[in-house]
N, CA, C and O atoms as a GROMACS GRO file, in nm:
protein
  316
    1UNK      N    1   1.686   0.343  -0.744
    1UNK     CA    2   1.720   0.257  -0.632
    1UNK      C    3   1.802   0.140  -0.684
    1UNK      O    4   1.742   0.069  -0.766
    2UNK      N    5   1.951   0.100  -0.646
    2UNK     CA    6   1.995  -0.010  -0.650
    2UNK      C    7   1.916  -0.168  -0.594
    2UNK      O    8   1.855  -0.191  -0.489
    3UNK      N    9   1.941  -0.242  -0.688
    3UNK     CA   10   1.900  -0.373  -0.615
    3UNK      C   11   1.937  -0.426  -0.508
    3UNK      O   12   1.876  -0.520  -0.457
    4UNK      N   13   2.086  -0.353  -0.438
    4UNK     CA   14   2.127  -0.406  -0.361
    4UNK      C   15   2.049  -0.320  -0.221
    4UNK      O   16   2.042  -0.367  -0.108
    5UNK      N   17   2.010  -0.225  -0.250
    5UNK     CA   18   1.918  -0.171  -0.145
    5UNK      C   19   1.757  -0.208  -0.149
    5UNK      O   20   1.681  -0.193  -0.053
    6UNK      N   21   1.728  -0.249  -0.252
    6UNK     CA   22   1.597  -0.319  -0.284
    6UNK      C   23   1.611  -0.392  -0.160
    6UNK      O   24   1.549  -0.369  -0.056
    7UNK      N   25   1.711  -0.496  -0.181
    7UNK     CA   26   1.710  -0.640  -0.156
    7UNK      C   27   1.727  -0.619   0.030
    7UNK      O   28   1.664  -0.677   0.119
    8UNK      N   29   1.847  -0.504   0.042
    8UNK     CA   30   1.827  -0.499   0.202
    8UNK      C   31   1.736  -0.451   0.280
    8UNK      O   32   1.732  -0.465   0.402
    9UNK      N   33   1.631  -0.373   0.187
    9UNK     CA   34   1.527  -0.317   0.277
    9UNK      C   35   1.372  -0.413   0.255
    9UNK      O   36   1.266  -0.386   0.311
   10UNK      N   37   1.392  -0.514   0.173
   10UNK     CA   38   1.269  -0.627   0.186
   10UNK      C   39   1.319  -0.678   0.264
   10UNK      O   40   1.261  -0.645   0.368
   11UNK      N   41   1.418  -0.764   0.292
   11UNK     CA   42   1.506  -0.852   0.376
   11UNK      C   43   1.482  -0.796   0.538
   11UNK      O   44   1.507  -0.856   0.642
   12UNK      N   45   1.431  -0.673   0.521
   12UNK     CA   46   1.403  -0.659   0.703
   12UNK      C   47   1.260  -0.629   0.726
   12UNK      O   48   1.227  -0.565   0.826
   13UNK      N   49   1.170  -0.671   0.640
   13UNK     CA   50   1.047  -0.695   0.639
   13UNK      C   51   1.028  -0.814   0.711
   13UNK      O   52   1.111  -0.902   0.685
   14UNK      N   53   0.915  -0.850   0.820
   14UNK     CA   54   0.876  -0.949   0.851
   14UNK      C   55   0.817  -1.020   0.700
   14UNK      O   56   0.777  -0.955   0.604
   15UNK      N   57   0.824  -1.161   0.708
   15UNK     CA   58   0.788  -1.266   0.602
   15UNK      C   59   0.681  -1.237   0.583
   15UNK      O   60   0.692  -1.223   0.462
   16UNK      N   61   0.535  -1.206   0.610
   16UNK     CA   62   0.458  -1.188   0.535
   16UNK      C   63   0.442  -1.060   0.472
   16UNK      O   64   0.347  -1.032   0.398
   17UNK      N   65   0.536  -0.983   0.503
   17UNK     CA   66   0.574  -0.834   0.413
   17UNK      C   67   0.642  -0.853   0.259
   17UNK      O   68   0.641  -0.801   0.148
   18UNK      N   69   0.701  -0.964   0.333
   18UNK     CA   70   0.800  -1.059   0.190
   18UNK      C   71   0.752  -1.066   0.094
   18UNK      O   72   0.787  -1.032  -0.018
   19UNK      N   73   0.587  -1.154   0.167
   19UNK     CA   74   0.580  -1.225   0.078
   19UNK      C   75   0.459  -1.112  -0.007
   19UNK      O   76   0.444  -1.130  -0.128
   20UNK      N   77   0.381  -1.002   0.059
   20UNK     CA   78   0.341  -0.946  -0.041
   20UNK      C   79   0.413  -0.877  -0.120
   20UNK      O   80   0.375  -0.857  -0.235
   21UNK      N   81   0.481  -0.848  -0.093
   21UNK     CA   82   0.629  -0.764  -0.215
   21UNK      C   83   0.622  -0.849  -0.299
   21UNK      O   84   0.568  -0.808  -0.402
   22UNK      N   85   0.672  -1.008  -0.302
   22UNK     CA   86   0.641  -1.100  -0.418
   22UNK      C   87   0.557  -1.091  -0.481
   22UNK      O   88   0.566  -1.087  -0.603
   23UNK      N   89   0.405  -1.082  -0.392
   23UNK     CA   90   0.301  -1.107  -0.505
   23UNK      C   91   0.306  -0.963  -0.555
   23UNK      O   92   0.227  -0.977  -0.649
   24UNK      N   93   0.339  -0.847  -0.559
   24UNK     CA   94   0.324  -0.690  -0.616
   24UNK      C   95   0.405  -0.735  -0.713
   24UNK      O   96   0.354  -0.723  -0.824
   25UNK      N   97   0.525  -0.789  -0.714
   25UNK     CA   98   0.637  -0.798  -0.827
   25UNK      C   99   0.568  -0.937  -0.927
   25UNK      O  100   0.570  -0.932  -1.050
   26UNK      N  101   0.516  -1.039  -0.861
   26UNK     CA  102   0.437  -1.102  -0.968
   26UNK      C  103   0.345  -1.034  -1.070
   26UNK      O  104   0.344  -1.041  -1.193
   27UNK      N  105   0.270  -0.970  -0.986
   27UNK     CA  106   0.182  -0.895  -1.004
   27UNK      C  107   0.237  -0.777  -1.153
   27UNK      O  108   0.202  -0.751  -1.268
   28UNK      N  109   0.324  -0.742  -1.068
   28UNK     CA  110   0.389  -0.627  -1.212
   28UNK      C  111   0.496  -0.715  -1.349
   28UNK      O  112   0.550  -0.651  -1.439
   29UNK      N  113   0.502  -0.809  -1.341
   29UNK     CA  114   0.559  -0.951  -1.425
   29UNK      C  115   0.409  -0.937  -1.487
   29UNK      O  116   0.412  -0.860  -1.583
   30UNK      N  117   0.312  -0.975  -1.467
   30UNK     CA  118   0.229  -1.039  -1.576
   30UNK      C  119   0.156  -0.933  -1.594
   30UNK      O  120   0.049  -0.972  -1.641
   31UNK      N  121   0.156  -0.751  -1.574
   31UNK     CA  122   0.084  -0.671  -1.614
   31UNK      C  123   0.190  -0.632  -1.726
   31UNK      O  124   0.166  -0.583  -1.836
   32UNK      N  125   0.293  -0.659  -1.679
   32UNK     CA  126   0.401  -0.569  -1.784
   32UNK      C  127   0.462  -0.664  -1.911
   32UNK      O  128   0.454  -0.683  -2.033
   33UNK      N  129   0.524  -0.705  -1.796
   33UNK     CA  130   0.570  -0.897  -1.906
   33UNK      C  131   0.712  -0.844  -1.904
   33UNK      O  132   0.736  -0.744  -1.836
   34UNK      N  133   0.811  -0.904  -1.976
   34UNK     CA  134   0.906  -0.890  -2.032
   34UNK      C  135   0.966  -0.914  -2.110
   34UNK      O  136   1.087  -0.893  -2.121
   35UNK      N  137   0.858  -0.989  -2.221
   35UNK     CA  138   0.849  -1.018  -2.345
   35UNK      C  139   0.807  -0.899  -2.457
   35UNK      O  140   0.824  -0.919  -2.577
   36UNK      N  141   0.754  -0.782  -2.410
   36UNK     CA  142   0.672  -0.706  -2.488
   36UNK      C  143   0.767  -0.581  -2.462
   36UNK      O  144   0.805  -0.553  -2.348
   37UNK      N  145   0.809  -0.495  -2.592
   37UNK     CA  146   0.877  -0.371  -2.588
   37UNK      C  147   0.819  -0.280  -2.530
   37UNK      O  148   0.697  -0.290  -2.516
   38UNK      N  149   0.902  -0.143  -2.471
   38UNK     CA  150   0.820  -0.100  -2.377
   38UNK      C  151   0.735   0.022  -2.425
   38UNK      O  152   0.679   0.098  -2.345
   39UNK      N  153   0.729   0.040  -2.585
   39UNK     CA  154   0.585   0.127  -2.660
   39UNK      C  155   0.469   0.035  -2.604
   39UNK      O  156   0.366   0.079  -2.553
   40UNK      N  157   0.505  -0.116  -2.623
   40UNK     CA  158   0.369  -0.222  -2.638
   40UNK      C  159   0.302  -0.195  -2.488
   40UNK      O  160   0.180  -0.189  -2.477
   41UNK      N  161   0.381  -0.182  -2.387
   41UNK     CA  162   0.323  -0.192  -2.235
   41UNK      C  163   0.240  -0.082  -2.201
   41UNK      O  164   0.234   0.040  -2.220
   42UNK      N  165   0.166  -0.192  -2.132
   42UNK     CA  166   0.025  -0.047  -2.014
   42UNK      C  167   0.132   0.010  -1.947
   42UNK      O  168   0.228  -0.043  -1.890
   43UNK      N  169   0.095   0.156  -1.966
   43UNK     CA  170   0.145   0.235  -1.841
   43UNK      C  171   0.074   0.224  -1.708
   43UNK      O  172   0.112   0.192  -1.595
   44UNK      N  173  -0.042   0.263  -1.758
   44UNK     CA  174  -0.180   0.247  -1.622
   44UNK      C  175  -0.225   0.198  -1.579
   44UNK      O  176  -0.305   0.155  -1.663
   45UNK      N  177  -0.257   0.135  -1.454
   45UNK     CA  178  -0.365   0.007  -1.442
   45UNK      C  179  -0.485   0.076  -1.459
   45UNK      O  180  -0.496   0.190  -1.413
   46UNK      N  181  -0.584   0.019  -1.524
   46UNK     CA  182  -0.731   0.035  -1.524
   46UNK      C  183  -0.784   0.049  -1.376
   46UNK      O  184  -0.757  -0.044  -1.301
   47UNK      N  185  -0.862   0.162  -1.323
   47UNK     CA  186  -0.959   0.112  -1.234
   47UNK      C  187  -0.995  -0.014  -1.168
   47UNK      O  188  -0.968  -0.034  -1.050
   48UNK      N  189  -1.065  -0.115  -1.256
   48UNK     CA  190  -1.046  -0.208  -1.228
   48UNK      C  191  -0.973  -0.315  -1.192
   48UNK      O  192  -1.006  -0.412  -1.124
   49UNK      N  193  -0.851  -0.282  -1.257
   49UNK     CA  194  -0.724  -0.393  -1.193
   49UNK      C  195  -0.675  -0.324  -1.080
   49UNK      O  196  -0.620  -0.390  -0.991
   50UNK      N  197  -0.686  -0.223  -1.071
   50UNK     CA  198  -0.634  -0.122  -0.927
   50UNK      C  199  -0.704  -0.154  -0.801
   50UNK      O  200  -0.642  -0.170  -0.696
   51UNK      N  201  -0.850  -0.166  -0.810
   51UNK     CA  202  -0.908  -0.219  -0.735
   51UNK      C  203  -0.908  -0.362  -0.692
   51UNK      O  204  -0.907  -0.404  -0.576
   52UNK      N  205  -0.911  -0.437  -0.814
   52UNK     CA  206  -0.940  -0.619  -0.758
   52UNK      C  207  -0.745  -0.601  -0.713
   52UNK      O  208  -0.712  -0.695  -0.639
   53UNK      N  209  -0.662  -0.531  -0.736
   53UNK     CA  210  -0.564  -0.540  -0.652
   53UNK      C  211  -0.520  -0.505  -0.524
   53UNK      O  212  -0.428  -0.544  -0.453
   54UNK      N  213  -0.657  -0.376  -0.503
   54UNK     CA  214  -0.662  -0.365  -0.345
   54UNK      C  215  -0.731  -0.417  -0.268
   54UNK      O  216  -0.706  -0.396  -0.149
   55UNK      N  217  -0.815  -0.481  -0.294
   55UNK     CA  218  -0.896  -0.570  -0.251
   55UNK      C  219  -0.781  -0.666  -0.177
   55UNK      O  220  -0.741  -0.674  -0.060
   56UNK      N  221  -0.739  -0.752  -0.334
   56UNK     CA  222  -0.680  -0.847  -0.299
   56UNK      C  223  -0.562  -0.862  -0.173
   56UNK      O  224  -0.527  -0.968  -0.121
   57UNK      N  225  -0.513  -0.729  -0.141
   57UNK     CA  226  -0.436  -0.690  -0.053
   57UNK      C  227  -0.497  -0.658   0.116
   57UNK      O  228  -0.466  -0.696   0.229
   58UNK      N  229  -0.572  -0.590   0.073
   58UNK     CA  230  -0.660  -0.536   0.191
   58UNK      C  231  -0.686  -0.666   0.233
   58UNK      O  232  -0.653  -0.681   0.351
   59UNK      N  233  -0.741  -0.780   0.172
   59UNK     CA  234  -0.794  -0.916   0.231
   59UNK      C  235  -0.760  -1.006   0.271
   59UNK      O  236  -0.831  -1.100   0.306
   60UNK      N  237  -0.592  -0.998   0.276
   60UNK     CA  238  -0.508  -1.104   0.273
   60UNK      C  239  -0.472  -1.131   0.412
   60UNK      O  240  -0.428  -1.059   0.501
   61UNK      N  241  -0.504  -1.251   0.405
   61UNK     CA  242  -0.440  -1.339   0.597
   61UNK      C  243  -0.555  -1.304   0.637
   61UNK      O  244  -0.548  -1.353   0.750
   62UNK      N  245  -0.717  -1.229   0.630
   62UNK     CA  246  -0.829  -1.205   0.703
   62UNK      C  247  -0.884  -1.349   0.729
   62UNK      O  248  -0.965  -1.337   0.821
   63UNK      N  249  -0.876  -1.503   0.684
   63UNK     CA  250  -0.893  -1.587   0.719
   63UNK      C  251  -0.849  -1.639   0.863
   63UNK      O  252  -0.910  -1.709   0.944
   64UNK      N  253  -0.713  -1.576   0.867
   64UNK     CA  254  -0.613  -1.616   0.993
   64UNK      C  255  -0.703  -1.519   1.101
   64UNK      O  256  -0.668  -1.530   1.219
   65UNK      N  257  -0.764  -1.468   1.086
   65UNK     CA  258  -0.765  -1.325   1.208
   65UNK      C  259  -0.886  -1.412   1.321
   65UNK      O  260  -0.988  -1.456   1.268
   66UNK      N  261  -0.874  -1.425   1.420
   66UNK     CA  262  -1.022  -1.460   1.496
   66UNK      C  263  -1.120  -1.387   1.478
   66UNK      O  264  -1.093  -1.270   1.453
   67UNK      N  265  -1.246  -1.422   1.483
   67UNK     CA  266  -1.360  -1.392   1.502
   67UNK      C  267  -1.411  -1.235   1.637
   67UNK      O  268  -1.504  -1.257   1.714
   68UNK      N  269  -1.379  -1.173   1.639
   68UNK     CA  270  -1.422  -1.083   1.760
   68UNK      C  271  -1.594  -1.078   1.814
   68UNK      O  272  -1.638  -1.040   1.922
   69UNK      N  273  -1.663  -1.129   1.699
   69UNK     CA  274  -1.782  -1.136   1.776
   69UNK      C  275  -1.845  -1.212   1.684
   69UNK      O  276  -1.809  -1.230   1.568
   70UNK      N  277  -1.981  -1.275   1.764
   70UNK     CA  278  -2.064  -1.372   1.708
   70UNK      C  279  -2.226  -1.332   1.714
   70UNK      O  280  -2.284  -1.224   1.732
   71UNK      N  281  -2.277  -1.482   1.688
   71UNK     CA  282  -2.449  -1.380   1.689
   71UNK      C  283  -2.487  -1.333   1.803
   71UNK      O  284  -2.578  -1.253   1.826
   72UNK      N  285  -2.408  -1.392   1.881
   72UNK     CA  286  -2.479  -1.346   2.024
   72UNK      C  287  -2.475  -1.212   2.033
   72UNK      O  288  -2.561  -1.185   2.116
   73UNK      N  289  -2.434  -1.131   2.003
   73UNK     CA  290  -2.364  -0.982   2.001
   73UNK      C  291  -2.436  -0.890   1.947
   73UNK      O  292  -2.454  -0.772   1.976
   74UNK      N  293  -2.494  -0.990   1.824
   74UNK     CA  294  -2.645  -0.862   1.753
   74UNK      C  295  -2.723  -0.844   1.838
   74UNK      O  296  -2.768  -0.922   1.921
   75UNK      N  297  -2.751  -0.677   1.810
   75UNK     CA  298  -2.923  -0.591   1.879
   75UNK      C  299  -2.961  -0.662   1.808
   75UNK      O  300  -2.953  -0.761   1.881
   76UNK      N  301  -3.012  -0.711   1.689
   76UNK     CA  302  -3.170  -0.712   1.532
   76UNK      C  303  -3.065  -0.804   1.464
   76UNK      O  304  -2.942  -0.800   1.465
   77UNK      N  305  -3.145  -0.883   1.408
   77UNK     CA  306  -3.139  -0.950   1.326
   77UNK      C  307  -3.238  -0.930   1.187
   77UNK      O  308  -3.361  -0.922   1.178
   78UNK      N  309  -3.151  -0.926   1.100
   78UNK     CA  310  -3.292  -0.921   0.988
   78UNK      C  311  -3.315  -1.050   0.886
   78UNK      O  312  -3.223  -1.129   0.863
   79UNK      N  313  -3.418  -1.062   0.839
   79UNK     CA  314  -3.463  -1.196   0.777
   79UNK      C  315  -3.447  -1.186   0.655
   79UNK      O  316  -3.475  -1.280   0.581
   0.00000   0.00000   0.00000
């Protein structure tokens, strides 16, 4: 893929599409680096970085979202 098609097909992403593309490309900056030859680099993410990275995705803007229900709404409550 050219950069110049990179660049036109983020560019018609709404902004918070933007802006996770940024954090994926941050994201692949400090797994990869570009200081380190490319024998030295992970190919793979670990499990674990795969995950705390979907997480981190899956969770993002869930602060912004309203509430759809409250306590009033529970059958049971447990103690």
């Amino acid at each position: 893929m050219q950069l110049e098609e990179l660049i036109a097909k983020v560019s018609r992403l709404p902004e918070f599409r933007q802006q996770e593309v940024m954090d994926f490309v941050t994201f692949l900056e400090q797994r990869y680096g570009q200081a380190q030859p490319p024998e030295e680099q992970q190919l793979d993410w670990s499990e674990q970085q795969f995950r705390a990275m979907s997480i981190e995705q899956a969770m993002r803007d869930t602060e912004a979202e309203p509430d759809l229900y409250s306590e009033d709404d529970l059958r049971e409550k447990w103690q």
